[in-house]
N, CA, C and O atoms as a Tripos MOL2 file, in Angstrom:
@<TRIPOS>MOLECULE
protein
  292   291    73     0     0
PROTEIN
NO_CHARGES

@<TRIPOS>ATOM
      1 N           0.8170   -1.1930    0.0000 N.3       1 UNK1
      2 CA          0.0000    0.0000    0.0000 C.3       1 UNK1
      3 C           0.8610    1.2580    0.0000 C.2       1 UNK1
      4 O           0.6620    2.2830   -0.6520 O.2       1 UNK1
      5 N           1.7630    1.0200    0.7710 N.am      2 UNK2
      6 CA          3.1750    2.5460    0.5380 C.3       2 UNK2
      7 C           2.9960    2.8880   -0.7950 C.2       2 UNK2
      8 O           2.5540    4.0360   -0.8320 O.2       2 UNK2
      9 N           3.1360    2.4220   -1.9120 N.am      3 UNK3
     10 CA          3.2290    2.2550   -3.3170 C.3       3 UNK3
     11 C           2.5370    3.3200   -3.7550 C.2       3 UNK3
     12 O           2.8840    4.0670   -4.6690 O.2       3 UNK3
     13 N           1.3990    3.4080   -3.0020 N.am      4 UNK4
     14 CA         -0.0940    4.0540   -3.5550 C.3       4 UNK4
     15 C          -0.0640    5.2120   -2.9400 C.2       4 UNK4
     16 O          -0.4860    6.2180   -3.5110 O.2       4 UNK4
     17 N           0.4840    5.2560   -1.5660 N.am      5 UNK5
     18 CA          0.0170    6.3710   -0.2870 C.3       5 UNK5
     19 C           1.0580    7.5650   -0.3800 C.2       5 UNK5
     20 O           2.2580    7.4260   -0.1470 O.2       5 UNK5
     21 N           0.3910    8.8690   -0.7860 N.am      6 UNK6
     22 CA          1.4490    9.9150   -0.5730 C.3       6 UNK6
     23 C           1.7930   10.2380    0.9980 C.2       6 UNK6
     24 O           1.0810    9.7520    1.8770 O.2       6 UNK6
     25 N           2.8810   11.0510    1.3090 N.am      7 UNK7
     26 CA          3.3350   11.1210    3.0040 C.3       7 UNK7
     27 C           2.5880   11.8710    3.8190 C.2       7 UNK7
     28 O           2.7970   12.0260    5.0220 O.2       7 UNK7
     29 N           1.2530   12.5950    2.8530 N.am      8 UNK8
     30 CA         -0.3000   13.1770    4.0570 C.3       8 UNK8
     31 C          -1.0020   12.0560    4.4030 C.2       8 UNK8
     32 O          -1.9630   12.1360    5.1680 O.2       8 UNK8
     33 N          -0.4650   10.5260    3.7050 N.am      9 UNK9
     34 CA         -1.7400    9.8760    3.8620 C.3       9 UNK9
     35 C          -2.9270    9.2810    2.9660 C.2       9 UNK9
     36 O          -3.7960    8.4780    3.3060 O.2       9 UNK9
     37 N          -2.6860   10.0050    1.5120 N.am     10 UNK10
     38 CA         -4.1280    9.7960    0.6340 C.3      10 UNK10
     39 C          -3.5650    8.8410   -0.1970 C.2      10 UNK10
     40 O          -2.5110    9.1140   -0.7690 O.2      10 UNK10
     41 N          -4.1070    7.7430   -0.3590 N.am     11 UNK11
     42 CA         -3.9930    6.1640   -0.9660 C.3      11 UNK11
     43 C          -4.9540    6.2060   -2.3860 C.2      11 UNK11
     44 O          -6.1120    5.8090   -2.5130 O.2      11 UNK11
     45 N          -4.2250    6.7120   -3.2140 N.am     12 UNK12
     46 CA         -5.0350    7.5270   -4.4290 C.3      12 UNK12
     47 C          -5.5970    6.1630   -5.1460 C.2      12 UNK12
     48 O          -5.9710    6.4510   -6.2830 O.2      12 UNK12
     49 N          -5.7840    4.7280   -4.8430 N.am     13 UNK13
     50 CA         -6.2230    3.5340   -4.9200 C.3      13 UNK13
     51 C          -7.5630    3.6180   -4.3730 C.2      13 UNK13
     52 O          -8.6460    3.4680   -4.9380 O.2      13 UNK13
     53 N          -7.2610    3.9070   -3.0680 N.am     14 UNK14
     54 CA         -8.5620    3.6800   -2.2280 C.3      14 UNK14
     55 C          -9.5440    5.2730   -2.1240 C.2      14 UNK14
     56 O         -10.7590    5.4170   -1.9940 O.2      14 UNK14
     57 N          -8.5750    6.1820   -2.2270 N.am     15 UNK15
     58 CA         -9.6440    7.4300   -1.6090 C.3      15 UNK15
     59 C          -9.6620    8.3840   -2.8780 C.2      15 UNK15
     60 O         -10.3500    9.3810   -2.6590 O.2      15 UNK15
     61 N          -8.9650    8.3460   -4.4350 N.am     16 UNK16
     62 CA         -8.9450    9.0970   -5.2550 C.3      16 UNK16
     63 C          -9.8100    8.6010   -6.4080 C.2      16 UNK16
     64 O         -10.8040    9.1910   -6.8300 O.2      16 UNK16
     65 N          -9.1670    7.0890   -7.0180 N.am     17 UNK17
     66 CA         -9.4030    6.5310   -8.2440 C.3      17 UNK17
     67 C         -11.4820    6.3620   -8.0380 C.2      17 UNK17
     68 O         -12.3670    6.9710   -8.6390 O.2      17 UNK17
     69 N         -11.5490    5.6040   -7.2690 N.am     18 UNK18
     70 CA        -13.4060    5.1750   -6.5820 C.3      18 UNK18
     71 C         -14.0560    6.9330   -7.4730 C.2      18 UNK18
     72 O         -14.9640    6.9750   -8.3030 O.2      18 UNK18
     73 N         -13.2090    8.2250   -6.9260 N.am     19 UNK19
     74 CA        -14.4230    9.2200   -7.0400 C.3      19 UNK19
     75 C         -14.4520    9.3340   -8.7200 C.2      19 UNK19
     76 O         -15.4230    9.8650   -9.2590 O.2      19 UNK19
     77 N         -13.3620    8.8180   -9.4970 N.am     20 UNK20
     78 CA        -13.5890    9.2170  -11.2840 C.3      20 UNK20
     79 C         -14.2860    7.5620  -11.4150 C.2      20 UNK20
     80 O         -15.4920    7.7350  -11.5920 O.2      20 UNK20
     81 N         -14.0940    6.6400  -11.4020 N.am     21 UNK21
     82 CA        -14.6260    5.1190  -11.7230 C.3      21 UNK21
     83 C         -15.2480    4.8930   -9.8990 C.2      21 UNK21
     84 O         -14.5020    4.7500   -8.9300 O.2      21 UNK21
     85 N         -16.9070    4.9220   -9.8600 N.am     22 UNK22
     86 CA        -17.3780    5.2130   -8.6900 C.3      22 UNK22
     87 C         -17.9420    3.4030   -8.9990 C.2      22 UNK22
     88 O         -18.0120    2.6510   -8.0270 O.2      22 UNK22
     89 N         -18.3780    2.7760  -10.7190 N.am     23 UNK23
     90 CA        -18.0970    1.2410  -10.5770 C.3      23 UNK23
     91 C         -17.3230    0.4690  -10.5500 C.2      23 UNK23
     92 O         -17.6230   -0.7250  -10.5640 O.2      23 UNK23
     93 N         -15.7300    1.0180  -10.4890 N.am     24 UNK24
     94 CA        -14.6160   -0.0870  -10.6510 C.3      24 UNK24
     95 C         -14.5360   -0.4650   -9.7930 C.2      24 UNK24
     96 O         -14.7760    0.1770   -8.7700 O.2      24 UNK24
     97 N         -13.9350   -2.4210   -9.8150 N.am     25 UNK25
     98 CA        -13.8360   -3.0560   -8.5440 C.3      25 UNK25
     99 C         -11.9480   -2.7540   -8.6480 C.2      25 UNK25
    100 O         -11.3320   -3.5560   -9.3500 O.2      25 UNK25
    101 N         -11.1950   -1.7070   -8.0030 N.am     26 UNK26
    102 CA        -10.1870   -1.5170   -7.7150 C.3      26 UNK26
    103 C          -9.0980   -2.5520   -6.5260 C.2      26 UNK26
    104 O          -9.1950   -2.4960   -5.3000 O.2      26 UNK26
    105 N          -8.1250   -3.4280   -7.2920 N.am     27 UNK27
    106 CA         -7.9280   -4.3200   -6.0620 C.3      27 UNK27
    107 C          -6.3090   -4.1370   -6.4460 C.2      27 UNK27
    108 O          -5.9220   -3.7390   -7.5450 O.2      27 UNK27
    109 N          -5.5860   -4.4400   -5.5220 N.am     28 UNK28
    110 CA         -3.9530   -4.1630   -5.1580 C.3      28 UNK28
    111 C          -3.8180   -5.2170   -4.7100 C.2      28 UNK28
    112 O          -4.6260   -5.7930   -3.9810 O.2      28 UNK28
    113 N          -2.3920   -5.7690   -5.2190 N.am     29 UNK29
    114 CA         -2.0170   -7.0850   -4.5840 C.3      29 UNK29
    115 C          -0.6800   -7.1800   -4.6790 C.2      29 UNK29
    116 O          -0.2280   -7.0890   -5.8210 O.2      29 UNK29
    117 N           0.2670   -7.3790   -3.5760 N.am     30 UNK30
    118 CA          1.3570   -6.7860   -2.7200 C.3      30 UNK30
    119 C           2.6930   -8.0700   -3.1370 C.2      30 UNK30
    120 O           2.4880   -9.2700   -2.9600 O.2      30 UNK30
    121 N           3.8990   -7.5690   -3.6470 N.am     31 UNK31
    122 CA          4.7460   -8.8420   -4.2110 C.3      31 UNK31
    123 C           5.7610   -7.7750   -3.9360 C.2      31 UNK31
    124 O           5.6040   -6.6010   -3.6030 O.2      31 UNK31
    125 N           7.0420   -8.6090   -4.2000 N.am     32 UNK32
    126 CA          8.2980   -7.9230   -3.8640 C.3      32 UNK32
    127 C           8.6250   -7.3240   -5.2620 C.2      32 UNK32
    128 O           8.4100   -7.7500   -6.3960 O.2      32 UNK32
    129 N           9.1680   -6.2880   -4.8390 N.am     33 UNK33
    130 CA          9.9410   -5.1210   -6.2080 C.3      33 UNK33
    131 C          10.6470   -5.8700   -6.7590 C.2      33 UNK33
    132 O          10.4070   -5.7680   -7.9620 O.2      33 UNK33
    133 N          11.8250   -6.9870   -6.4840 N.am     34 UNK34
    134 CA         12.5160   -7.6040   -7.3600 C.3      34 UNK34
    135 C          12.1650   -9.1100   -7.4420 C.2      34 UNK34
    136 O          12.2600   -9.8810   -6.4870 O.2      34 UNK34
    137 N          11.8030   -9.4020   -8.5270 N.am     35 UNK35
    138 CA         11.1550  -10.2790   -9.2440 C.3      35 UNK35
    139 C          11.6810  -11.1340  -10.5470 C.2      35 UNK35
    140 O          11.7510  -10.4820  -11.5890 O.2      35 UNK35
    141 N          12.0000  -12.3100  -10.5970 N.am     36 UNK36
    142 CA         12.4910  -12.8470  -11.5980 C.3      36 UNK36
    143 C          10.6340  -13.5200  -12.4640 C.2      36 UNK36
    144 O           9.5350  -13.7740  -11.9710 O.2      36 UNK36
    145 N          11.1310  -13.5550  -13.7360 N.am     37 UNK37
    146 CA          9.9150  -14.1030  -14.4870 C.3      37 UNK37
    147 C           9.4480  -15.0480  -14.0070 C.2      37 UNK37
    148 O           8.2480  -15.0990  -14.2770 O.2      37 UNK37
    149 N           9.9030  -16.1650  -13.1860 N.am     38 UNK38
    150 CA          9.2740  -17.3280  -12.9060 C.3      38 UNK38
    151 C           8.4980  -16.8450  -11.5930 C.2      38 UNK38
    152 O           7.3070  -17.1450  -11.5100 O.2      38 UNK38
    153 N           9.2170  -15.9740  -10.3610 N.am     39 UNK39
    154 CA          8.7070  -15.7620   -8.9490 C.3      39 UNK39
    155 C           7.2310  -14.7880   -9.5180 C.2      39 UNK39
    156 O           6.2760  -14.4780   -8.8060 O.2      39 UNK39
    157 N           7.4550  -14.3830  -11.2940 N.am     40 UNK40
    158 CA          6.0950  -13.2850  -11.2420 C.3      40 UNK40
    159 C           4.9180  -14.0860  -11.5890 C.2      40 UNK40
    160 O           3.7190  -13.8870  -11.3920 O.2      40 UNK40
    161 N           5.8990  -15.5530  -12.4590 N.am     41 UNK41
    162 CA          4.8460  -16.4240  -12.8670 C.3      41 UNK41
    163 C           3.8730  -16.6260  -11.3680 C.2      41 UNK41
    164 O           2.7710  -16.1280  -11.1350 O.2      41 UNK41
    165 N           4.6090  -17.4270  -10.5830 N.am     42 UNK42
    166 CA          4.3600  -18.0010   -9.4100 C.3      42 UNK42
    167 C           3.2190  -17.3340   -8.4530 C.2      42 UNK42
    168 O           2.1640  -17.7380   -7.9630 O.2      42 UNK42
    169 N           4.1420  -15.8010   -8.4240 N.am     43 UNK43
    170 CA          2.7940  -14.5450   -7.7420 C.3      43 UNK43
    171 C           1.4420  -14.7770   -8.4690 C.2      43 UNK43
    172 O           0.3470  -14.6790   -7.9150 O.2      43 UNK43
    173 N           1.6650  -15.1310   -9.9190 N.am     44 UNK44
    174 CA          0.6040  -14.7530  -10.3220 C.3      44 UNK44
    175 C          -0.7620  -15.7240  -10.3440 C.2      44 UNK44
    176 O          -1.9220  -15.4390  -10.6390 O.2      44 UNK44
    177 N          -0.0630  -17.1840   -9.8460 N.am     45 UNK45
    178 CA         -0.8710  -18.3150   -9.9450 C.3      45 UNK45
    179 C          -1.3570  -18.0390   -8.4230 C.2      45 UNK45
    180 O          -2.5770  -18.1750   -8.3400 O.2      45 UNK45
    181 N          -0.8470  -17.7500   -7.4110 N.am     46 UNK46
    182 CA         -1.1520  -17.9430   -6.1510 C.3      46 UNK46
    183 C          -2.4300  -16.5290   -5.9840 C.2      46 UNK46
    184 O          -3.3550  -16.4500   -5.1760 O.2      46 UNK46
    185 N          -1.9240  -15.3200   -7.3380 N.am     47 UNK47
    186 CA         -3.1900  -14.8650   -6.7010 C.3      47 UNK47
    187 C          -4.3450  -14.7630   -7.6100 C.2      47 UNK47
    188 O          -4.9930  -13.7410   -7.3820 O.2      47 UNK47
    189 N          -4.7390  -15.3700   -8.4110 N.am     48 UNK48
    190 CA         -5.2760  -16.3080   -8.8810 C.3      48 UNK48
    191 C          -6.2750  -17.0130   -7.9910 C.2      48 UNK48
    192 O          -7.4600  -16.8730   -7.6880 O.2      48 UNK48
    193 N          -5.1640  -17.9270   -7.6690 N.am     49 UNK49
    194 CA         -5.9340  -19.2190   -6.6380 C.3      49 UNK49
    195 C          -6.7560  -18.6090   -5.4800 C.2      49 UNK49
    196 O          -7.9160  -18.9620   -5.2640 O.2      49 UNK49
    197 N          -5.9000  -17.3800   -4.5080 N.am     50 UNK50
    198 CA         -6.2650  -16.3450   -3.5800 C.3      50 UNK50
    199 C          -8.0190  -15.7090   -4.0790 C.2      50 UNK50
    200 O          -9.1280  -16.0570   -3.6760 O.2      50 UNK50
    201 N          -7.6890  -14.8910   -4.8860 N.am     51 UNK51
    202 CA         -9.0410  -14.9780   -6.0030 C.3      51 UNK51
    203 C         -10.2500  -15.8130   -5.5990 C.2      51 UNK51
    204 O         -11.2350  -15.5140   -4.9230 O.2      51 UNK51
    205 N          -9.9310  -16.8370   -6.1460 N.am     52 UNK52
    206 CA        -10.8790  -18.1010   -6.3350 C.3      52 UNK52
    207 C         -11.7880  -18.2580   -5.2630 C.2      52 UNK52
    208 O         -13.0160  -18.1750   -5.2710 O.2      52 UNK52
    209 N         -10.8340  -18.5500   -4.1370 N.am     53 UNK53
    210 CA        -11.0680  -18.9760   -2.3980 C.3      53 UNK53
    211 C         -12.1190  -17.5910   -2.0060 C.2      53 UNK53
    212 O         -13.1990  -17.8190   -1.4630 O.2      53 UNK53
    213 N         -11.6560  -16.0200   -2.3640 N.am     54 UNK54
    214 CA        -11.7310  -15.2950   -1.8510 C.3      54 UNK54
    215 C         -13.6070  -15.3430   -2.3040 C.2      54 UNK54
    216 O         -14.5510  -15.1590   -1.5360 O.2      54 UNK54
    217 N         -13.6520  -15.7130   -4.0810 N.am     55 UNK55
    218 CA        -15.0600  -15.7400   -4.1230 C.3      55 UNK55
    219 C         -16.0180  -16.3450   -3.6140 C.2      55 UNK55
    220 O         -17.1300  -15.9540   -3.2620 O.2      55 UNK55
    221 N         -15.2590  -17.8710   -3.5780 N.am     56 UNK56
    222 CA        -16.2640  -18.8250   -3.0980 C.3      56 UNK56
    223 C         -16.4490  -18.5580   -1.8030 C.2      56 UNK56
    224 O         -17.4100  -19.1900   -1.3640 O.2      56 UNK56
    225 N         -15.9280  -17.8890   -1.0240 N.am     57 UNK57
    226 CA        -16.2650  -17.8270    0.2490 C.3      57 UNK57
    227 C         -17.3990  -16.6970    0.4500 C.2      57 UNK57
    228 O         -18.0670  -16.5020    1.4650 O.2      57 UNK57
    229 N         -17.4390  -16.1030   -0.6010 N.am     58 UNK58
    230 CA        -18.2350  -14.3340   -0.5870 C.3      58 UNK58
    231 C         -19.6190  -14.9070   -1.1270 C.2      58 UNK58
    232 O         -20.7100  -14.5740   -0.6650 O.2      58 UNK58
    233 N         -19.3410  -16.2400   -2.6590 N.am     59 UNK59
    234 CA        -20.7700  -16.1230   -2.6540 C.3      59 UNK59
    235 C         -21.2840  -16.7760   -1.9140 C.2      59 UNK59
    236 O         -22.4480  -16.7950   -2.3140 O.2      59 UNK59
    237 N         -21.2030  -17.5460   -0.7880 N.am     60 UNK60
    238 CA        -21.6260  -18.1940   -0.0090 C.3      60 UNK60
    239 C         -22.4450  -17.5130    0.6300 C.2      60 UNK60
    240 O         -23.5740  -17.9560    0.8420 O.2      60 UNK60
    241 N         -22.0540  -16.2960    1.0710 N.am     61 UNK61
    242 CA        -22.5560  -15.2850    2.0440 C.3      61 UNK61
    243 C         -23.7400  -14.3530    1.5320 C.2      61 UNK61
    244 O         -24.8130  -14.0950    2.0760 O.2      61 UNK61
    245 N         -23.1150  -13.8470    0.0890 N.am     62 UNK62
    246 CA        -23.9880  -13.0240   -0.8560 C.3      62 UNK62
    247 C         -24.2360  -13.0230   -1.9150 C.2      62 UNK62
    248 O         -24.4530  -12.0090   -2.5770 O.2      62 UNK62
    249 N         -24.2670  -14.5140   -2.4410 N.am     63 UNK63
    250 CA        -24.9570  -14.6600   -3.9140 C.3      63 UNK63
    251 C         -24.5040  -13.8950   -5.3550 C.2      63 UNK63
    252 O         -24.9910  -14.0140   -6.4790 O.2      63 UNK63
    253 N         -23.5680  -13.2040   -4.9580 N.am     64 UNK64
    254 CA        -22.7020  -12.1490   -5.5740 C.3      64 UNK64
    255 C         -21.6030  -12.6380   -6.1270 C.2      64 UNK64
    256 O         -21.4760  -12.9660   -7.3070 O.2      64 UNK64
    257 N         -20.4460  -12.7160   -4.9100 N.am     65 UNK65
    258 CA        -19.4600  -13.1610   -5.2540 C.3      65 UNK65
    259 C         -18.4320  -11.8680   -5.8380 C.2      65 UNK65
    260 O         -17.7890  -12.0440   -6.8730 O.2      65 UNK65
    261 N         -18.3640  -10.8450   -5.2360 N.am     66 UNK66
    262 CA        -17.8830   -9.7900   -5.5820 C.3      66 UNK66
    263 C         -16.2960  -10.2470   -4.3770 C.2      66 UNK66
    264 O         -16.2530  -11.0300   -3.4280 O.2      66 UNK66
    265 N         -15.2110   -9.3630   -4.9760 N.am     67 UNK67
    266 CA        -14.0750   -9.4840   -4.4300 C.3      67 UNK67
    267 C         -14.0650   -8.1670   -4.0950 C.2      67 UNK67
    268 O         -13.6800   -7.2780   -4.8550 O.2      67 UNK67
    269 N         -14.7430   -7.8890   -2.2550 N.am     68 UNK68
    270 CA        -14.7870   -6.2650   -1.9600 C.3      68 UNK68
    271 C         -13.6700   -6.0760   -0.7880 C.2      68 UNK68
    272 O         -13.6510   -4.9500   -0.2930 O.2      68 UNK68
    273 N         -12.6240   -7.1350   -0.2150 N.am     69 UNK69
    274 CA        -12.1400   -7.3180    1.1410 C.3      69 UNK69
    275 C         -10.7030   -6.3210    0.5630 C.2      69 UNK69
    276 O          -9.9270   -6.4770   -0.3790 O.2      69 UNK69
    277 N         -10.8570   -4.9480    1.9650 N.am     70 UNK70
    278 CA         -9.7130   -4.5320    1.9400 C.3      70 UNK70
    279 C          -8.6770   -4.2010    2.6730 C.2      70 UNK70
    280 O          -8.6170   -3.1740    3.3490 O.2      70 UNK70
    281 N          -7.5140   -5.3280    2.5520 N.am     71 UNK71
    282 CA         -6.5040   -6.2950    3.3870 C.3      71 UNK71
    283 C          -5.6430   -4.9110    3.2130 C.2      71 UNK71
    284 O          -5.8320   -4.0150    2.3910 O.2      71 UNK71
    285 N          -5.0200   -4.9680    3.8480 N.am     72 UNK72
    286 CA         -4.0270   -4.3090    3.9040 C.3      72 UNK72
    287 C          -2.5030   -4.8710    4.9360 C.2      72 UNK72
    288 O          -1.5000   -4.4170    5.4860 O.2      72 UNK72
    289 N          -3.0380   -5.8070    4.7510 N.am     73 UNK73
    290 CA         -1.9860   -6.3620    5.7530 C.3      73 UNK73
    291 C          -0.8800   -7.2480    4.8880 C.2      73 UNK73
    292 O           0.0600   -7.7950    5.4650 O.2      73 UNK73
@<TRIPOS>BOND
     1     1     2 1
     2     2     3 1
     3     3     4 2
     4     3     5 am
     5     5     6 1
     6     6     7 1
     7     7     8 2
     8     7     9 am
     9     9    10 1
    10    10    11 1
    11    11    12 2
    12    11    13 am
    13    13    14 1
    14    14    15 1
    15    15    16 2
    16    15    17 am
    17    17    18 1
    18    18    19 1
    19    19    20 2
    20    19    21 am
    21    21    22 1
    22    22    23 1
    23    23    24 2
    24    23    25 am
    25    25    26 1
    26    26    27 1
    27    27    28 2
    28    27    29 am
    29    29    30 1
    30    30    31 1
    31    31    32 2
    32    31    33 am
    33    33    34 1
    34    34    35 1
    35    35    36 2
    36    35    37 am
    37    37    38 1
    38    38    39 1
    39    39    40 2
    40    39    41 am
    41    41    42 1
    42    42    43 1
    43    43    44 2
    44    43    45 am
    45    45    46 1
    46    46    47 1
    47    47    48 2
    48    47    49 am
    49    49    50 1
    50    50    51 1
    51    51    52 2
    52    51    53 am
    53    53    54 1
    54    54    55 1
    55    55    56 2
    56    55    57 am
    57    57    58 1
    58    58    59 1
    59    59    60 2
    60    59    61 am
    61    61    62 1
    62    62    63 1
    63    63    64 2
    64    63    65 am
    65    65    66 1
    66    66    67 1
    67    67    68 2
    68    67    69 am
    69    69    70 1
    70    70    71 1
    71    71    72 2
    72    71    73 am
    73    73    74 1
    74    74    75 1
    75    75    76 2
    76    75    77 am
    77    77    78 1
    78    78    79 1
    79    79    80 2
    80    79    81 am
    81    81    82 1
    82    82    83 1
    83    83    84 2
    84    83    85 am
    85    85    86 1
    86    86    87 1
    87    87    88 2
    88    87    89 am
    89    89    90 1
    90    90    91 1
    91    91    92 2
    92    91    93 am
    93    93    94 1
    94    94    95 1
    95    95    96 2
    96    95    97 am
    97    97    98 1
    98    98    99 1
    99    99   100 2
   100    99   101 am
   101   101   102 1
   102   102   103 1
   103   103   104 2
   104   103   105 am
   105   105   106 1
   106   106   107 1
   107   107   108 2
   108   107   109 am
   109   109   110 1
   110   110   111 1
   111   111   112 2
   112   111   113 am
   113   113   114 1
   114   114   115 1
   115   115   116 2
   116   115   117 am
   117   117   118 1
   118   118   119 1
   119   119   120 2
   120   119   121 am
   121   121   122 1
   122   122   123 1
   123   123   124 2
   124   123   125 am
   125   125   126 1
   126   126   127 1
   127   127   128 2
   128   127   129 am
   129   129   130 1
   130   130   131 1
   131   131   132 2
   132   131   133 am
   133   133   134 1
   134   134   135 1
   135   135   136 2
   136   135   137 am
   137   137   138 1
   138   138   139 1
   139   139   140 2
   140   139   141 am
   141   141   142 1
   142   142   143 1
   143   143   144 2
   144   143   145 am
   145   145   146 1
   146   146   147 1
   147   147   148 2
   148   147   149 am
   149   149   150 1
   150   150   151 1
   151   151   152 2
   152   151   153 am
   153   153   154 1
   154   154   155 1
   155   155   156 2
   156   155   157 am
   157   157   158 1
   158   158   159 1
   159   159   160 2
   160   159   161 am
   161   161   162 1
   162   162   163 1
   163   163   164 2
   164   163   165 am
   165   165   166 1
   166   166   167 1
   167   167   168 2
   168   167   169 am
   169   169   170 1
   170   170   171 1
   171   171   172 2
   172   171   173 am
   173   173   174 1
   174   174   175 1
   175   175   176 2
   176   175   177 am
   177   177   178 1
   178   178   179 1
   179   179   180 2
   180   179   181 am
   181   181   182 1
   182   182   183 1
   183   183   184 2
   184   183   185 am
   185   185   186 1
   186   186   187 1
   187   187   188 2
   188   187   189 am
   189   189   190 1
   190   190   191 1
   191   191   192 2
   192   191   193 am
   193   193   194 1
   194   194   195 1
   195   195   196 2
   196   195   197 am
   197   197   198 1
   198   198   199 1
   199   199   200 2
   200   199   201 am
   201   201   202 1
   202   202   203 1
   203   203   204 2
   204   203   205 am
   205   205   206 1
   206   206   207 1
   207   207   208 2
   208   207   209 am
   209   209   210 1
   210   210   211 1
   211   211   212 2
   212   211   213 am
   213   213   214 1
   214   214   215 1
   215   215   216 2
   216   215   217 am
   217   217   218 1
   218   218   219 1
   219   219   220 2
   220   219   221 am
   221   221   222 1
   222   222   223 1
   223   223   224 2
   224   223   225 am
   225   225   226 1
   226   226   227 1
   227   227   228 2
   228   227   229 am
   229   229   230 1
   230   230   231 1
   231   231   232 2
   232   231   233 am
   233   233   234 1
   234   234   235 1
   235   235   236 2
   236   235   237 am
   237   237   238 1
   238   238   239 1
   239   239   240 2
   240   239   241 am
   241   241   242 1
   242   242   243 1
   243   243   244 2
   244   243   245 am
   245   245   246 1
   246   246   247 1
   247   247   248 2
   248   247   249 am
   249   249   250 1
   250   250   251 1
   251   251   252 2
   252   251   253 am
   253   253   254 1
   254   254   255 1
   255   255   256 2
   256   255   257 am
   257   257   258 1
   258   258   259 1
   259   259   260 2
   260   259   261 am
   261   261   262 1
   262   262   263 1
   263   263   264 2
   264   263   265 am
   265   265   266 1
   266   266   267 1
   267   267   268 2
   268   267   269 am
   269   269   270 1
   270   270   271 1
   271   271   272 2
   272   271   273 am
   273   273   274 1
   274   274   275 1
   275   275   276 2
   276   275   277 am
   277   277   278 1
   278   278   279 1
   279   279   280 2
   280   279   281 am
   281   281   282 1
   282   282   283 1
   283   283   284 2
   284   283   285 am
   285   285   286 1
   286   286   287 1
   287   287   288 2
   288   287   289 am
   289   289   290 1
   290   290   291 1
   291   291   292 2
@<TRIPOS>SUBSTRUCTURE
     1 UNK1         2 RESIDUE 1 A UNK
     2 UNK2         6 RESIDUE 1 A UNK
     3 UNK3        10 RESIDUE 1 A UNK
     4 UNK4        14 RESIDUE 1 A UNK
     5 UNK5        18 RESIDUE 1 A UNK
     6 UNK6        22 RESIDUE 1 A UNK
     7 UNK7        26 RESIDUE 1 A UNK
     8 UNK8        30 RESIDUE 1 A UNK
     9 UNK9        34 RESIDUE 1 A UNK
    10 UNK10       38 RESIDUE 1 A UNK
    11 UNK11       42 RESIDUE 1 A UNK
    12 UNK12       46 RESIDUE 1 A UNK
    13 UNK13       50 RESIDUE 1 A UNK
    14 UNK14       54 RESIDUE 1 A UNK
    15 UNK15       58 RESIDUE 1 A UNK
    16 UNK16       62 RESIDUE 1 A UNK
    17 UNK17       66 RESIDUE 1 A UNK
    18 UNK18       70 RESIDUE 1 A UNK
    19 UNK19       74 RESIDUE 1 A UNK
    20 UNK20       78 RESIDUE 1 A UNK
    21 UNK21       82 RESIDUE 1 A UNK
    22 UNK22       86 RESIDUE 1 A UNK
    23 UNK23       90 RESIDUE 1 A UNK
    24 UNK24       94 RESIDUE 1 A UNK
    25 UNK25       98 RESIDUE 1 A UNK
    26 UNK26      102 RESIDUE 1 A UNK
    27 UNK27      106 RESIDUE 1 A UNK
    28 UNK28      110 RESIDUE 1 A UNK
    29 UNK29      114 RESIDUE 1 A UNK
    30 UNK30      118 RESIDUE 1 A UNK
    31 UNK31      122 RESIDUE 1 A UNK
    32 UNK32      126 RESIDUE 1 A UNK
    33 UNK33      130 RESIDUE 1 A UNK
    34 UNK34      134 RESIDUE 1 A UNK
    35 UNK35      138 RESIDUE 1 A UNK
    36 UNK36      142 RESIDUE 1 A UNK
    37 UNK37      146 RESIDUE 1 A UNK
    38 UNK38      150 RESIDUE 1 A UNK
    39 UNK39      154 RESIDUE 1 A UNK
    40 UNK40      158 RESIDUE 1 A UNK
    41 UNK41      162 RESIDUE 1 A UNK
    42 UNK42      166 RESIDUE 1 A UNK
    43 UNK43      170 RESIDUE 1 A UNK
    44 UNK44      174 RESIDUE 1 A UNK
    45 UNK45      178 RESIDUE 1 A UNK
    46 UNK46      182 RESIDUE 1 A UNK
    47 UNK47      186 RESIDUE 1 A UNK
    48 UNK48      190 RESIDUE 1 A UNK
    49 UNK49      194 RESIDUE 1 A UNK
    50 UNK50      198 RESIDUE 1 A UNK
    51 UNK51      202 RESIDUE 1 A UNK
    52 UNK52      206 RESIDUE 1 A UNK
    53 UNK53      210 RESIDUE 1 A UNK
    54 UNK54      214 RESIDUE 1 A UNK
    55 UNK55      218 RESIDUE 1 A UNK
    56 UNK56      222 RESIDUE 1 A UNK
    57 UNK57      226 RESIDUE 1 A UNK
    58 UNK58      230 RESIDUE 1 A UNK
    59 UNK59      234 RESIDUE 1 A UNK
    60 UNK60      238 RESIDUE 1 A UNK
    61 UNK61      242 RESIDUE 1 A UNK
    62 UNK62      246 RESIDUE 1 A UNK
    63 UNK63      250 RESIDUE 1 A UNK
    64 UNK64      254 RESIDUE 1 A UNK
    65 UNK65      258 RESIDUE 1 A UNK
    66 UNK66      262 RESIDUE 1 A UNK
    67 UNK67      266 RESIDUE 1 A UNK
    68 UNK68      270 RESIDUE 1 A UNK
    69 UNK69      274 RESIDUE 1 A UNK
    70 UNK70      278 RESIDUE 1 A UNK
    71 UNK71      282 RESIDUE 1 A UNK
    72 UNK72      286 RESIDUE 1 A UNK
    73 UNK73      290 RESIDUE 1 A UNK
C-alpha cells in the first residue's frame, strides 16, 4: 500500500481513483519489487488461486461473489 500512499496519507487507490470510476472493482495485490519471471509467474498463480477462495467464500454469504475485502496487511 506505501506504493499508492502519498506522506499526508491519501492512498489515491482507495480514496482518489473510486471518485472518477465510482463502478470499478479496484484491487492491489502486494509482491516484492525484485522479481524474476518465474517468482512473477508463481505470484501470479497464487493470486489467482487467492481470487478463487476469496469468491467462493463471498458467494456463499452473498450470492454475488464480488471481491470487496480490503486487506491491507
Amino acid at each position: 500500500m506505501k506504493t499508492w500512499t502519498t506522506d499526508g496519507g491519501v492512498n489515491w487507490l482507495r480514496d482518489l481513483l473510486p471518485l472518477d470510476l465510482p463502478e470499478a472493482r479496484i484491487l492491489s495485490w502486494g509482491h516484492g519489487a525484485r522479481l524474476s519471471a518465474q517468482d512473477l509467474f508463481d505470484h501470479g498463480k497464487t493470486l489467482v488461486a487467492n481470487l478463487c477462495l476469496h469468491r467462493e467464500s463471498t458467494e456463499v454469504r452473498d450470492g454475488r461473489g464480488p471481491v470487496t475485502q480490503d486487506d491491507e496487511g
